[in-house]
C-alpha positions, 0 to 999 in steps of 0.5 A, spaced: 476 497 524 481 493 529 488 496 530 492 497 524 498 492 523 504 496 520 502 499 514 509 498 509 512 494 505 518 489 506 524 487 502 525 480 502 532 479 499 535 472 497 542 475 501 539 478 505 541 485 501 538 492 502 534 493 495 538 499 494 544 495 494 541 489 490 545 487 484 544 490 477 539 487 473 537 483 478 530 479 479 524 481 483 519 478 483 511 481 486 504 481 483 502 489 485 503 493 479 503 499 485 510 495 487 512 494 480 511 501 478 515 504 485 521 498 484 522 501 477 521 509 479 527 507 484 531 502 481 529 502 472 535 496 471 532 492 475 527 486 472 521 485 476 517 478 475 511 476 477 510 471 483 503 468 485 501 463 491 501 465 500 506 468 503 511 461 504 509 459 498 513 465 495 518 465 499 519 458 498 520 460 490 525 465 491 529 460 495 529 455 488 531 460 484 525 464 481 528 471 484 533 474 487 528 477 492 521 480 493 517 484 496 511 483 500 506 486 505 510 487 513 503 486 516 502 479 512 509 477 514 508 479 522 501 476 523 504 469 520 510 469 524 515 470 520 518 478 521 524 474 521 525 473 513 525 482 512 530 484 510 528 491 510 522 495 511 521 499 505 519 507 507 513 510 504 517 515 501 521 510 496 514 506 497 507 508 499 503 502 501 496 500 498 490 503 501 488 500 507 494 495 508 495 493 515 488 494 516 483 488 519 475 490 517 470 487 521 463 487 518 456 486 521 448 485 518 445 493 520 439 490 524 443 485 527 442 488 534 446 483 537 454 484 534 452 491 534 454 493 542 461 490 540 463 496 535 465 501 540 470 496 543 472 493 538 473 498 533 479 503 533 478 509 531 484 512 529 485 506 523 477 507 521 479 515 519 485 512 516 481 507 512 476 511 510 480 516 508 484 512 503 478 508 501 475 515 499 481 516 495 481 510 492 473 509 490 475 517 487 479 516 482 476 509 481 483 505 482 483 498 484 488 493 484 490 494 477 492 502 479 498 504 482 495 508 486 498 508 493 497 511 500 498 513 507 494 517 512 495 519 520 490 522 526 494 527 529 490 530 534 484 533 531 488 532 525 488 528 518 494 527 514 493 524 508 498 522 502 498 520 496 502 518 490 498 514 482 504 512 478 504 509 471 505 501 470 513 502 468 515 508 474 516 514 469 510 518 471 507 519 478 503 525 480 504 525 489 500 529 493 498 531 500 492 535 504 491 535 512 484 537 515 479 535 521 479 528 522 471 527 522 472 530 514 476 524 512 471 522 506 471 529 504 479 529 504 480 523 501 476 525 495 479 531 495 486 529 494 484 525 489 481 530 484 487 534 486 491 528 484 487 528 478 487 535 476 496 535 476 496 530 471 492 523 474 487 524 469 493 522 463 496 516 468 489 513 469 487 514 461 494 510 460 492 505 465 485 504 461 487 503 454 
């Protein structure tokens, strides 16, 4: 796993507005349900639209009208060049990334002596923890990119932070939760925190989602 990219989400405003102060009933446009679900939750009058195509192709359609603004991966945005067009960098209280934003994996054969000597250099381990943290969580709730299921994780020292939320697809449920424990046990506490998610009413949001 390279070094991890900034992992929140950026606000793209047509007038270059904060979101909390983006007109009434606005449109918004995104293709995560994991973004709509929050946009809702924090703004319900706002009306949020699907957009689909790469980064300067939506940027492209706001500028013609379609929304008033939009919301986007930052690390999409800034590997791009193009951290000029955020308005605002979304904090995870108000939006929780996705599970592994931000996050570049590099994938090698097992028996491929070769690539093998370059993991120790190229892998950073901190992000890796991260990652599989969050991945673990994911897979343990059986999410994908149809569940807004969001994360975000940190080595502290020894430590693993690991915080999650799992929303319904109109924002007004969520269940959120959070576990701290040994870095070398990520796995183990992602799928903790899942069943813990699960446990203080995930399992209602997920069985929603599926019907």
């Amino acid at each position: 796993m390279l070094e991890r990219e900034e992992v929140r989400d950026a606000w793209i405003s047509g007038e270059g507005v904060a979101l909390s102060k983006f007109k009434r009933s606005g449109l918004v446009a995104t293709g995560s349900p994991r973004r709509k679900a929050q946009l809702l939750r924090f703004r319900p009058d706002l009306q949020v639209v699907d957009i689909r195509g790469n980064v300067p192709t939506r940027i492209q359609k706001m500028r013609k009208g379609a929304c008033g603004g939009l919301i986007l991966a930052a690390c999409g945005l800034i590997r791009l060049g193009m951290e000029n067009e955020i308005t605002e960098l979304l904090d995870k209280k108000m939006m929780m990334p996705a599970v592994s934003q931000g996050a570049i994996a590099v994938e090698i054969r097992k028996e491929d002596g070769d690539t093998t000597a370059f993991k120790k250099i190229l892998n950073h381990e901190e992000s890796f923890l991260s990652v599989e943290a969050e991945r673990a969580l994911l897979a343990a709730l059986r999410g994908g990119c149809q569940v807004p299921v969001g994360a975000w994780s940190a080595v502290e020292g020894v430590n693993l932070h690991l915080e999650a939320a799992l929303f319904s697809p109109d924002g007004t449920q969520s269940v959120s939760g959070k576990i701290l424990g040994p870095k070398k046990d990520a796995l183990r506490l992602g799928e903790q925190l899942a069943e813990k998610l699960k446990s203080q009413g995930g399992m209602a949001i997920l069985g929603g989602i599926r019907k």
